[in-house]
N, C-alpha and C positions, 0 to 999 in steps of 0.2 A: 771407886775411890772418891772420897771428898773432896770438895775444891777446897785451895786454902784461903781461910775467912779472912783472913787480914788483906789480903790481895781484894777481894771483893768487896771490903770495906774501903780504900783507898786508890784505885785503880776506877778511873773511870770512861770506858771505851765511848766507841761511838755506835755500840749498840748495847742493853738493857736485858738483864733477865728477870723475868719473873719470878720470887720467890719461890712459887709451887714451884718448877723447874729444880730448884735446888733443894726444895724439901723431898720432892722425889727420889733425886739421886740417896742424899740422905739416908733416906727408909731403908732404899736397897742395898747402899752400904752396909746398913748395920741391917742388914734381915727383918726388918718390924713389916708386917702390915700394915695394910693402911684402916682396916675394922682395929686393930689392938691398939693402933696409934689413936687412932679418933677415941675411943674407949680411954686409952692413957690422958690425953688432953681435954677428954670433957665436952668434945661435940661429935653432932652425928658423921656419920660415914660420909653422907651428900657435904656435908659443909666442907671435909677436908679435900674431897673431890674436887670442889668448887675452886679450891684454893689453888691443889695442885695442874686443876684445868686452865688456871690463869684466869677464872669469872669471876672471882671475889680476891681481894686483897684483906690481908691483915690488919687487924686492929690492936691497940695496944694489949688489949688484953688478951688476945688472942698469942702475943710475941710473946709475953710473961711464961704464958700456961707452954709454948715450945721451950723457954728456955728451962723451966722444971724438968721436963720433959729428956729433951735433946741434951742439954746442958750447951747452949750456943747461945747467947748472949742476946736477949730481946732487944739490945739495940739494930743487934745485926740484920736483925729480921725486918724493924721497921724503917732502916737505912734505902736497906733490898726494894722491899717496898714504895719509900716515897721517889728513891732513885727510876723505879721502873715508869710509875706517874708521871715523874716530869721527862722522859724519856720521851712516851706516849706524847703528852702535849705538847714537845716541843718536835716531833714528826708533824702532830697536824698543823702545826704555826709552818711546817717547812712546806708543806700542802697548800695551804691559807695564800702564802709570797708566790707558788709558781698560777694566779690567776692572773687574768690578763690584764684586769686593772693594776694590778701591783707593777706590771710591767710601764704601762699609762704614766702610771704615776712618775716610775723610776725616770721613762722619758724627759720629763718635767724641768730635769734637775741637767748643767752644765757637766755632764760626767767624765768628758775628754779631759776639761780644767782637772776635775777631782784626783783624776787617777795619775795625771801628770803630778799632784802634789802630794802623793803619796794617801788620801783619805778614803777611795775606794781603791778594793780589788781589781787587778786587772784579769776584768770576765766579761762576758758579756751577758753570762745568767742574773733576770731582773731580780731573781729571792736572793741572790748573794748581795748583791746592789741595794736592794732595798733595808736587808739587815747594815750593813755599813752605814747608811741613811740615817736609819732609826737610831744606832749608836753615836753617830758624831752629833747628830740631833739632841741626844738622849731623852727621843720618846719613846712610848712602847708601842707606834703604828701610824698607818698613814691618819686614820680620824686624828688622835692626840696631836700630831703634827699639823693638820689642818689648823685644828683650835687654837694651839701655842702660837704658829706663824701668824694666824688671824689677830691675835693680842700683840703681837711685839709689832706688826704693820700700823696699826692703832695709834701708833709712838713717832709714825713717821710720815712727811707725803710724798710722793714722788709724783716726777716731771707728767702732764699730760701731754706735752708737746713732744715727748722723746716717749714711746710705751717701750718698758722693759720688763726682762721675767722677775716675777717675785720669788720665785725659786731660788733662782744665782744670787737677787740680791739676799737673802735670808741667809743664803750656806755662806757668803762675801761678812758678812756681819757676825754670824758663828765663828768662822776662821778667825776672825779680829779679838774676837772675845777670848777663843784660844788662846792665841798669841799674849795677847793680854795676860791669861794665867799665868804665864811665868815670868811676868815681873813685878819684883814688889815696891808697892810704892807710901810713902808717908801721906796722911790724912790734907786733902786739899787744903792747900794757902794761897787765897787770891795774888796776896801781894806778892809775895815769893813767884807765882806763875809770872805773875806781870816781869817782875824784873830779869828771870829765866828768859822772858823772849828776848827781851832787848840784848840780852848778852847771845842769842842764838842766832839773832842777824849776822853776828860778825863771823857766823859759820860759813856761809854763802861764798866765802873763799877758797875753801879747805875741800880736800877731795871725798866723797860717800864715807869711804871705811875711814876715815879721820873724824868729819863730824857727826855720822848717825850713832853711833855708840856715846859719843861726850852727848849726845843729843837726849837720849832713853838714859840715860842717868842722869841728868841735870832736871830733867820734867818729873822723874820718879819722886826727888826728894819734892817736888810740887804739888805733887798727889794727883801726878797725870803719868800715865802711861799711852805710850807712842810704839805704833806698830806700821808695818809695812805688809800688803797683802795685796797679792799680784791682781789684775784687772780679768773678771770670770763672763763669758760670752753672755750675754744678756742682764748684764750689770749696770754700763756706761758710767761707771761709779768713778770720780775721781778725788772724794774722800768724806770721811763722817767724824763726827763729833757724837759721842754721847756721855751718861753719866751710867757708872757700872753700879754705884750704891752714892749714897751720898758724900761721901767723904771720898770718894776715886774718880776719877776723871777718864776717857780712852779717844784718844785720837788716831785714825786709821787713816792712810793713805794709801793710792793704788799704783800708783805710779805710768797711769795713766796713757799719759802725752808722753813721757819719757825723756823728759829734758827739765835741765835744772830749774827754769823758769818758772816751767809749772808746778814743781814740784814746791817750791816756795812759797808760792804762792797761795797752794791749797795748803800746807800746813797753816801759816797765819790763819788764812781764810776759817778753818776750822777752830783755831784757837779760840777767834775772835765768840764762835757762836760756846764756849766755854764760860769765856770773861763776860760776854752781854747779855746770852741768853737761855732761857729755862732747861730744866731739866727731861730735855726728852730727844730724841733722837733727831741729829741734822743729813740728812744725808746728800751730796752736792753732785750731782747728775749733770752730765754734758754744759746745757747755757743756762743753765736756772730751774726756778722750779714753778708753779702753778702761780697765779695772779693770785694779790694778798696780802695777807699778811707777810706771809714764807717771802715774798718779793721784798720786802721791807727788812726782812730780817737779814737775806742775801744781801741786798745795797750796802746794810750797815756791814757786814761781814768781808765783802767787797773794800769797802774804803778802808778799815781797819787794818786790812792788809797789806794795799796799795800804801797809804801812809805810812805804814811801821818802816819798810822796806823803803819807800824812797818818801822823803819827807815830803812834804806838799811846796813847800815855799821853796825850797831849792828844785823841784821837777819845773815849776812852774818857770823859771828863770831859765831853765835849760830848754826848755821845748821853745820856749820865745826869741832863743837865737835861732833856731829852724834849721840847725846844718844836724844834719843825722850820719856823717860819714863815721864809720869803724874808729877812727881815730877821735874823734868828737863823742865817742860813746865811752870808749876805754878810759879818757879823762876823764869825765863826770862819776864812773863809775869807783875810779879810784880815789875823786874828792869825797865820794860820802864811803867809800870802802865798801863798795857792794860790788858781786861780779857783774860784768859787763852782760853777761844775758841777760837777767834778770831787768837789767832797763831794756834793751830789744825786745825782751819778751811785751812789759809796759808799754813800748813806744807801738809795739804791734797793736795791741788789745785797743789800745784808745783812736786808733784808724790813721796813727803820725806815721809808718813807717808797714811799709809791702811785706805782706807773711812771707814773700819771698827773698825779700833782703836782709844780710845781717845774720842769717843765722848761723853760722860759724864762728859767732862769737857763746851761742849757748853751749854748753854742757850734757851729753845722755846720759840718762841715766837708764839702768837695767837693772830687772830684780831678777834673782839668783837663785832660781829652782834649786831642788837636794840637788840631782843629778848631775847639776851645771856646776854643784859644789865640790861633789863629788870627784870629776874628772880632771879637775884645775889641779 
């Protein structure tokens, strides 16, 4: 009995037949030999041998002369065909992934982070691992990945004082970009940026799910896009700046330290290297980054922030009265209308006031895996 063609035109398993295979059955269906068939189509005996041995595949012309022949539609034939091809090579690609380096490689990469966020497979086989890699990547291999990761590092420096993996940071930076996709945003306007912050200060009061959404729409019409992307084991990322094209903007925070403070902090701080400085990748690692320029660029990115959030002439006037009690912080914070961590967090960093005290006046924050969304 014949298989039916439309099934084998549109159906496609996770195993491949060989046309010969189905030219055979064919033959016997309908009683032809295979010397009267070849004689019908115009080649030797050996050639259709070859075909129906699965050692030669069809050529176009070859599908033409079956479908005179057969009356079965020379698409069918050369579908059959290139379907059985890529069949073939993508067995030995599955072959290629179970070598050891594939494995090495997959090593490389923060894979507990990934699969908790849903981007790999939960398997421990490296060829499954490594395909989900090469996809969320979108190369076609670890070389291509080598090369592309080599070019977008190019763009950035990271810390010598702190060594982290390039791995986590590269998929940390991928994820951001992601996230990025899906929101859209109007062609950058400096000015507009600039005046979005100043109204985003007055957020600092407001709880997460109140201002991070007024947040990604108020920077969208700026032509910046703001995203959130959780902190990945050999990252120490606690947030980036870059440019997606020139007219878009992407600010990523990791959430790091986990408290409101910080979290304010590295927003401005990243803004800042938007509004001052060049088009290439900032990426803000633990306490700084390598002596330099980047040192220079941090300082300015540093105060930009420090100042936006608590003006300089009214910090100065407060720290010069010298009482740091709870209630001495809560006042000040509610004359300039900032939350009260946010100066504790200040009063810490600048050496006024013990990382031990005070902090019950910050705020944690928590980023919100699917499953933790899930469950609530």
């Amino acid at each position: 009995m014949e298989r039916d063609i439309t099934t084998l035109n549109s159906y496609e398993p996770d195993y491949a037949v060989h046309p010969g295979e189905y030219l055979e059955e064919v033959l016997e269906a309908r009683e032809i030999k295979k010397r009267e068939f070849a004689e019908r189509v115009g080649l030797s005996v050996k050639a259709v041998s070859q075909i129906i041995n699965g050692k030669a595949l069809y050529s176009p012309e070859a599908a033409l002369r079956f479908e005179r022949v057969l009356g079965i539609n020379a698409a069918i034939w050369s579908t059959m065909a290139k379907s059985y091809e890529l069949f073939k090579a993508r067995e030995e690609e599955e072959r290629r992934l179970q070598a050891a380096e594939v494995a090495a490689w997959v090593r490389r990469f923060p894979t507990a982070d990934l699969k908790r966020l849903g981007i790999l497979p939960d398997t421990r086989r490296a060829d499954q691992l490594a395909e989900a890699l090469f996809r969320f990547f979108g190369v076609s291999g670890i070389e291509a990945w080598e090369e592309y990761s080599a070019g977008k590092a190019a763009l950035y420096r990271q810390s010598a004082k702190h060594p982290v993996s390039r791995e986590a940071v590269e998929v940390w930076l991928t994820l951001a970009e992601r996230e990025a996709e899906g929101i859209e945003t109007d062609q950058f306007d400096k000015k507009r940026f600039t005046e979005a912050l100043s109204e985003i200060r007055s957020f600092t009061l407001l709880p997460p799910e109140e201002f991070f959404p007024r947040m990604v729409e108020l920077l969208a019409r700026t032509g910046v896009a703001l995203v959130v992307v959780p902190e990945l084991k050999g990252t120490r990322i606690s947030g980036a700046a870059r440019w997606l094209s020139p007219g878009r903007a992407l600010i990523s925070l990791s959430l790091r330290y986990k408290s409101n403070d910080q979290f304010w902090f590295s927003f401005f701080h990243e803004a800042a290297h938007i509004l001052l400085h060049g088009k290439r990748i900032f990426i803000d690692q633990k306490d700084g980054s390598d002596d330099g320029e980047d040192d220079t660029k941090e300082a300015e990115a540093n105060e930009f922030a420090g100042n936006l959030l608590i003006p300089r002439a009214e910090y100065r006037r407060f720290i010069a009265a010298g009482s740091f009690y709870e209630g001495d912080i809560r006042s000040f914070a509610e004359k300039i209308s900032l939350h009260p961590g946010i100066v504790v967090g200040r009063l810490q960093h600048d050496g006024l006031l013990d990382y031990k005290f005070q902090n019950g006046l910050k705020e944690g924050f928590e980023y919100a895996y699917p499953d933790d969304e899930e469950s609530n």
